[in-house]
N, C-alpha and C positions, 0 to 999 in steps of 0.2 A: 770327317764329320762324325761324330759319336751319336751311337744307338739311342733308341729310345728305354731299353734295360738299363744300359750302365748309367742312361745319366740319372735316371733314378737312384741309383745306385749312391751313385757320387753325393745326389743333392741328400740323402738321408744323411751317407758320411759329415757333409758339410754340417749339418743341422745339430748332431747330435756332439761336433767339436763344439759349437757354438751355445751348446746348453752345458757340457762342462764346463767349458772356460768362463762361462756365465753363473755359474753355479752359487759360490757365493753371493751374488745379488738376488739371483730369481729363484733355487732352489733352496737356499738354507733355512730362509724365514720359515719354508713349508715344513723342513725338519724338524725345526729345533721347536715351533708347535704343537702340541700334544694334545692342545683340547683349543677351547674358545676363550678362553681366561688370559687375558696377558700379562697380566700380575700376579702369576705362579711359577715364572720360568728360570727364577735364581732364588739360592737359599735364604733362610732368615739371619739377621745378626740378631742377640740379642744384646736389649739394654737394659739391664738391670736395675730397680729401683726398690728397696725394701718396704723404709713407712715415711712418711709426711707428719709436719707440723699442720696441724687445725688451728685458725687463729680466729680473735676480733669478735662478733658479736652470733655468736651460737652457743650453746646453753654446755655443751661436752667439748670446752675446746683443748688438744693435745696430741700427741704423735699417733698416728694411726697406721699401722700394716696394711700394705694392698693387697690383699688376699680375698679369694672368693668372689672377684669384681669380672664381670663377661670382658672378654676382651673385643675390641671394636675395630674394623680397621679403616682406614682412608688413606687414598691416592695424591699426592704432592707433587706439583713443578715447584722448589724453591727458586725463590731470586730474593737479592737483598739491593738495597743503593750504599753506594757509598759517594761520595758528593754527587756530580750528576750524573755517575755512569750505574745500568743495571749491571746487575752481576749474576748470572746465573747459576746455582749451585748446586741443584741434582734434580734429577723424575724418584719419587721414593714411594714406594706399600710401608703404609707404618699401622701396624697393630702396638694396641695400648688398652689404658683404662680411657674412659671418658670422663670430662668433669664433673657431668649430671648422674652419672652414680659414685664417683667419689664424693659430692656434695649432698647426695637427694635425701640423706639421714638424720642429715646433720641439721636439730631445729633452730628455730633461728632467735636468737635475744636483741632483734634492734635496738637501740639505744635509744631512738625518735620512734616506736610502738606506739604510745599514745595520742602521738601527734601525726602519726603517714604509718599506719601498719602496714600496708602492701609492701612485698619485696622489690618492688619495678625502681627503687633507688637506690639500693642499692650496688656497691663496687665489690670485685673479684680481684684479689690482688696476687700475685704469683711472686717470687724470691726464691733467685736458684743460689749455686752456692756462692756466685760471684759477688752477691748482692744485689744484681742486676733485677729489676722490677716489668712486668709487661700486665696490664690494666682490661681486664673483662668485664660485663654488666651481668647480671644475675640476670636480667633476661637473656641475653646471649647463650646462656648455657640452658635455661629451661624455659624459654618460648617460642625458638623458632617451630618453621615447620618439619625443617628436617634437623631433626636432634642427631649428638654425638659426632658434631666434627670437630669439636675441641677433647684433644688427647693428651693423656700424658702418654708417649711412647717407649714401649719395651720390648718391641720389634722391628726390625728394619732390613727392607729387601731394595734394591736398586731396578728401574726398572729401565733397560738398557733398548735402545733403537734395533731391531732387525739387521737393519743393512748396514749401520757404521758398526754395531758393535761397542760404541762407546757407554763408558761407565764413568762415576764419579764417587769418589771417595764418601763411605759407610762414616757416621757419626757413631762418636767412642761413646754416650752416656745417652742414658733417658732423655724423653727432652719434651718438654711442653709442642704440640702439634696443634697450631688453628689451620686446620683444611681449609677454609676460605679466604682466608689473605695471600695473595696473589707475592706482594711486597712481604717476606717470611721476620720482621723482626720483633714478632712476639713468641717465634718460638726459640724459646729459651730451654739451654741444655742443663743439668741436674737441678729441679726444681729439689727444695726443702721445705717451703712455706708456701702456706694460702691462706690469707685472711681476707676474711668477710667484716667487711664494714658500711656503713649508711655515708652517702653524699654529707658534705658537713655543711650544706649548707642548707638550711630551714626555713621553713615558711608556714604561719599557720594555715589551716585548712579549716576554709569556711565551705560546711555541705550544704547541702541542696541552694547555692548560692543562686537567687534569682535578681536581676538578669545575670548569665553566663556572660560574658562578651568582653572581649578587651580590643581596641580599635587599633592598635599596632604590636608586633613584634619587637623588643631589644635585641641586638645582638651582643653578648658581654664576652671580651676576650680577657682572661684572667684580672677581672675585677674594673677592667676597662669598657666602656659604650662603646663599638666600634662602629654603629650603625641603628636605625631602626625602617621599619619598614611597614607601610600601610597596604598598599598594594603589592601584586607577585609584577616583579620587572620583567619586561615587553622583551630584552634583549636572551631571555630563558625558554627555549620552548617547554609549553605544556605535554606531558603524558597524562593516559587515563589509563586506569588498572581493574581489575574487574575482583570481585572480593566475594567470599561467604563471608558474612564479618560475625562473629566469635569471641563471645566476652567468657576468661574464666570464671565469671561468679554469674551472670545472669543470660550467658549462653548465647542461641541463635538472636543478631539483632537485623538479619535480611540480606538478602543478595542486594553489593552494593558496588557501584563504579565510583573512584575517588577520580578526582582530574585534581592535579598539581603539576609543583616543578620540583626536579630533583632536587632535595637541602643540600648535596656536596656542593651542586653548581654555583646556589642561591653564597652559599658560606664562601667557594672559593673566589667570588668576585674582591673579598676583604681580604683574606687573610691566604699565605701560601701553602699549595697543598700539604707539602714536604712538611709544613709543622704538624698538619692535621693529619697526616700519617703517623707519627711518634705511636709509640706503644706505651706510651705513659700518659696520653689525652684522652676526654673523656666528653661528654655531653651531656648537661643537665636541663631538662625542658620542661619549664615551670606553667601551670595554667592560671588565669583569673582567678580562680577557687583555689589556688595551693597545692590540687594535684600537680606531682612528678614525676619525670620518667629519668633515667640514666641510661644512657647510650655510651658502650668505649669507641672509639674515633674512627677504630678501623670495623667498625659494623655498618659504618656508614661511606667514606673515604678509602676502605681497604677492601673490596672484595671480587670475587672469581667470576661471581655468579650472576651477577646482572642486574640483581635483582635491588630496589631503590628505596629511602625515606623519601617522599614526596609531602610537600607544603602544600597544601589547597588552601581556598580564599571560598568559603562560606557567606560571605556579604554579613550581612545587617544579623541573619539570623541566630537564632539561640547558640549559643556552644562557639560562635565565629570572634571575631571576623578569620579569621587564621586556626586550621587544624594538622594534625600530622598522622600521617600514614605509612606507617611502617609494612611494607609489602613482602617481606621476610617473615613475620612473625604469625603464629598459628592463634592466638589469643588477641582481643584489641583493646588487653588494656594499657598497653602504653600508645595507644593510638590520642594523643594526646589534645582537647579539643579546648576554644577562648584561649588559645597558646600566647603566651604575655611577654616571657623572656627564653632566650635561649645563651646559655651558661657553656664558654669552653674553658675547660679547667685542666690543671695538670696534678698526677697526683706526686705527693714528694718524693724524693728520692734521698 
């Protein structure tokens, strides 16, 4: 019969095999930790990027050095599809420039200034060296609420699991980073170009048009009716969103609750998602009066965060029957209200 010393004894022995031989699992994470940051614990690669073409409808357009620009960082899971399997490509820390201060200088020459001056229709268009094109909205880059998750990147760290250990292969070149697309195929490796251009498609703009109101939605999928719609279908559930609403030009207009249904859902009853994922599609959301907004595909159909375009149904009243609520954006003016058509388009290639 063993003492009550030794088997103390024993069971410490036991204990302390059982925490090395365990060590890797339970004690290394606590090692190789050094603070609270988990996105500091492997080096940087750098990606080099010198200047950029400026293009399309800005008053100074031409090669520009990226010098002097804050650098910005953001955290990445990529995955990409390729037919119907995901593919997962790495956890990455990417420091870079952000677009809204590579853009925020640059003034703007719309080509349709007399006829729609607000920027909210404008397109963002990227061209790496391949030729290869991936489509952003000018609100995208300077409306939401949380600016700078679109980067160009010029650093990259890997951020690697605790207990497997595993890593994935460092990217050779700079490379266009949109932090919110879950699906990564608009980020595009050595960007060259960006041009900035207006939606080409017009509409005058009648103001202070009284009544507001248009009685149904279009759907148009490149140049095609694919639908129209008076009422929000039964088969959608509604969300309500709770809002300070926020116009850049005339400010506080009241704490307000939208209730709609998501537009992905509403759009993916027609058409399949997988198109409306492309990094080449875009959305144009025309009102009664000829205001517009542009949305790229994947600000609505692509993202991390949760967060929704929702259609609300207005009734009878001013500004209805049909409005839009973009729950992302810090400003409401692409909150687009008497919504008439809704425009998917692709840009060329």
């Amino acid at each position: 019969m063993m003492k009550k010393g030794k088997g103390k004894i024993c069971s410490l022995f036991w204990l302390i095999l059982v925490l090395i031989s365990t060590g890797p699992v339970f004690g290394q994470e606590v090692l190789a930790q050094k603070n609270n940051d988990f996105y500091d614990n492997e080096p940087f690669k750098a990606l080099p990027i010198s200047s950029l073409e400026i293009a399309g409808e800005v008053e100074a357009a031409g090669w520009y050095k990226l010098v002097d620009l804050p650098l910005h960082q953001v955290i990445v899971r990529e995955a990409r599809k390729i037919g119907d399997k995901s593919i997962f490509i790495g956890a990455y820390v990417y420091q870079g420039y952000s677009l809204f201060d590579v853009l925020k200088n640059q003034i703007l020459n719309k080509k349709n200034k007399e006829e729609f001056s607000s920027p909210i229709d404008l397109l963002v268009i990227i061209q790496n060296k391949k030729g290869e094109k991936a489509i952003f909205s000018w609100g995208e880059i300077f409306y939401p609420s949380v600016l700078h998750r679109l980067i160009i990147a010029t650093r990259v760290a890997p951020i690697i699991p605790s207990l497997t250990g595993e890593s994935w292969p460092l990217p050779e070149a700079c490379k266009i980073v949109a932090a919110n697309d879950p699906i990564s195929e608009r980020n595009l490796e050595e960007p060259i170009k960006i041009t900035v251009q207006s939606c080409p498609i017009n509409y005058p703009v009648i103001k202070s048009k009284k009544p507001l109101f248009s009685d149904k939605v279009k759907i148009i999928y490149r140049d095609k009716e694919i639908t129209s719609i008076n009422s929000l279908p039964k088969d959608i559930n509604t969300i309500t969103l709770p809002s300070v609403f926020f116009g850049r030009g005339r400010g506080f207009h009241g704490l307000r609750e939208f209730k709609g249904i998501p537009l992905r859902q509403l759009i993916g009853k027609y058409l399949p998602i997988d198109i409306l994922n492309q990094k080449d599609t875009y959305l144009l959301f025309v009102a009664d009066d000829g205001y517009r907004a542009v949305f790229s595909a994947a600000e609505i159909f692509n993202r991390n965060d949760g967060a929704e375009v929702l259609l609300c149904q207005l009734g009878q009243a001013e500004g209805g029957r049909f409005s839009l609520y973009p729950s992302f954006d810090f400003f409401s003016d692409r909150a687009v209200k008497a919504l008439k058509e809704i425009h998917i388009l692709k840009i060329d290639n």
